[in-house]
N, C-alpha and C positions, 0 to 999 in steps of 0.2 A: 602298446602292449604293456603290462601291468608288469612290474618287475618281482621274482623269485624272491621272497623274504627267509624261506625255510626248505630246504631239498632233500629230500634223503631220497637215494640210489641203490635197492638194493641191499638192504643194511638187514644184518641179522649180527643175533647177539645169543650167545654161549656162555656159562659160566660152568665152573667143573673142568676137570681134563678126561679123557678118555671115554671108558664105559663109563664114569658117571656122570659128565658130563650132560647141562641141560639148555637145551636151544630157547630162549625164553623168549627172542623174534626172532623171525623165518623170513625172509626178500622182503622188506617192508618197502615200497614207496610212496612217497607223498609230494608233492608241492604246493605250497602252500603262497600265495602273490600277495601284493600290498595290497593293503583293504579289506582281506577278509581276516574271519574271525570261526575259528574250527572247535569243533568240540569232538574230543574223540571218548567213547563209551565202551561198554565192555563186562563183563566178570569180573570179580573179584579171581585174582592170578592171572588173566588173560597175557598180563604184560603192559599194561598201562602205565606204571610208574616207572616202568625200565623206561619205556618210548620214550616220554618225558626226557629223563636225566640224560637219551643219549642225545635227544634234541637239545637239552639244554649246555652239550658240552660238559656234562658231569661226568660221563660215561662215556668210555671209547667202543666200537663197534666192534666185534671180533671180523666181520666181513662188509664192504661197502664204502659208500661214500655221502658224504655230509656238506650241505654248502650253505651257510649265510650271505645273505646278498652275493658278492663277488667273492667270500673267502671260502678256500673250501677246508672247513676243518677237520678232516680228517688227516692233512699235510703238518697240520701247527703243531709245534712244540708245544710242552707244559705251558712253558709261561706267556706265550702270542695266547693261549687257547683261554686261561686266567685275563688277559687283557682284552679278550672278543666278549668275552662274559660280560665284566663290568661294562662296558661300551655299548654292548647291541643287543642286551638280554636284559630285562627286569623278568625276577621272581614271584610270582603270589603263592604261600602254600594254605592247606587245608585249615591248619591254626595258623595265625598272623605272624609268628615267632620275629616279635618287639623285642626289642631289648628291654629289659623291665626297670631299668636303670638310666634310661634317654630318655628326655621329653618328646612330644611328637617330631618338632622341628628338630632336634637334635637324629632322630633315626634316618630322616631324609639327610641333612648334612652328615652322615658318616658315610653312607654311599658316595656322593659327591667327593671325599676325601679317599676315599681307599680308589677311588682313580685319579690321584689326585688333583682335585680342581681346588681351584683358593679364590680369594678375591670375595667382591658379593653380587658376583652371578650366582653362586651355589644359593646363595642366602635368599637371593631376589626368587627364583625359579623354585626354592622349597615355599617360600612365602603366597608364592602365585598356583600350585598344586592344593597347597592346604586349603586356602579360599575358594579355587574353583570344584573341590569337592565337599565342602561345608564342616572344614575343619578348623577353622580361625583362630575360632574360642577357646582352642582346644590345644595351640600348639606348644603353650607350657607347662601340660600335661603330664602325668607319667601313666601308662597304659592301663595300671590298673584302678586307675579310675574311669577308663573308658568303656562305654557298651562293645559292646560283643559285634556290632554293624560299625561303630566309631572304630576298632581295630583293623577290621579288613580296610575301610576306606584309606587308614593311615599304611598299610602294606599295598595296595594300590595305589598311593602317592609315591611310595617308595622305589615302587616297579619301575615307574613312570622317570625317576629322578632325574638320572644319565641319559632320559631320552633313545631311549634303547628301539633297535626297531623290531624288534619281536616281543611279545609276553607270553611267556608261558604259567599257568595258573592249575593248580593241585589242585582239586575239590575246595576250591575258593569259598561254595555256600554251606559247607558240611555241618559249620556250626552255627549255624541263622535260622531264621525261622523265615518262611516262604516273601514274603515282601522284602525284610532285609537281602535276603540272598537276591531277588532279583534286579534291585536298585544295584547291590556290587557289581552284578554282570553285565546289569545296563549300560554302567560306568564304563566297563574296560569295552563292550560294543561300540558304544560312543567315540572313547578318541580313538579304536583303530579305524573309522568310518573319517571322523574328522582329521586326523596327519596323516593318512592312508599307510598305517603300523600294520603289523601282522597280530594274531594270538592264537593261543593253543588254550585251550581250555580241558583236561581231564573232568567227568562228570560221572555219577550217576543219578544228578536230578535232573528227572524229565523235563520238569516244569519249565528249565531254561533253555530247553533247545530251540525252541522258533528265536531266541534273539540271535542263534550262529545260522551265519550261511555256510555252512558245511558241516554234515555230521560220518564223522567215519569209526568202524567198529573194529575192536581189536578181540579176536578171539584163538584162543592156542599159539599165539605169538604169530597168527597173520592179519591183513588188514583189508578191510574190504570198505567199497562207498558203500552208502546206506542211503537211500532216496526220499524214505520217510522216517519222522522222529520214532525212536526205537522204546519199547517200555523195556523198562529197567528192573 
């Protein structure tokens, strides 16, 4: 049996106090197992980006329960919850948001450091990311020389750095044009098939959903399975 990467229990999210207070998710559950790879779809305000941040430990839940692998984070303190991030979460957002001041290799060794690891494992494991996504040439680089498909790869190596066992991914293709964007998603489908990782993927391109095996839909802050790709 395939082990729980991502769990949420139940979990609804409020912000506001009283009458004007807004439910912005309602009982959401999910579980999500090692190996696959989910796209969740939706409206624009449905609550898609809340889901996100509270899956990603950005956000705490006003109700419910949260669990990574064996942690259930909804128990963690600030700073275990700061340390489950670095560790078991890699980020991808919509814009690659590089530092624009780090060469490529430099933005993968600052993750590596802000949990801190030293030595030249960090160096060896950024060296071997950027090669196996066809970054090489490019690692002493500053961003803004890079295309627009060469940044998200470089935030996809990044994700990846800490070896994290989930990825969550914001409208990754938003800024690509139809083949770039699908080579990024092919990428992150790839190693969660190949290290049996988890991901979340937020979308509204259609064109990407036959690479997830699961698509689920957020609307009015509920969540429902979806059995065929949704047009958007």
């Amino acid at each position: 049996m395939k082990q729980s990467k991502l769990m949420l229990d139940q979990v609804s999210k409020e912000f506001g106090d009283g009458d004007t207070s807004v439910k912005v998710l309602d009982c959401i559950s999910l579980d999500i197992k090692s190996g696959e790879f989910v796209a969740v779809v939706g409206p624009s305000g449905s609550g898609k980006s809340t889901f996100l941040s509270i899956a990603g430990a950005l956000l705490s839940p006003t109700q419910g329960r949260i669990w990574m692998g064996d942690h259930e984070v909804t128990k963690l303190s600030a700073k275990k919850m700061n340390q489950l991030r670095l560790s078991h979460i890699g980020f991808v957002f919509q814009s690659s948001n590089l530092i624009p001041y780090l060469t490529v290799r430099d933005q993968l060794l600052l993750i590596a450091k802000l949990a801190g690891q030293q030595g030249q494992e960090p160096k060896q494991r950024a060296d071997h990311l950027l090669e196996r996504l066809g970054l090489s040439h490019r690692k002493n680089h500053y961003p803004e020389s890079l295309s627009g498909g060469e940044r998200q790869r470089v935030a996809i190596a990044r994700a990846w750095m800490n070896d994290p066992e989930l990825i969550l991914a914001d409208e990754p293709t938003a800024s690509l044009d139809s083949e770039r964007g699908r080579t990024v998603v092919q990428m992150l489908a790839d190693e969660v098939k190949l290290r049996q990782k988890a991901a979340v993927m937020v979308t509204h391109d259609k064109r990407m959903l036959d690479l997830c095996d699961r698509i689920v839909y957020i609307e009015d802050g509920k969540l429902s399975e979806q059995p065929q790709p949704i047009l958007l």
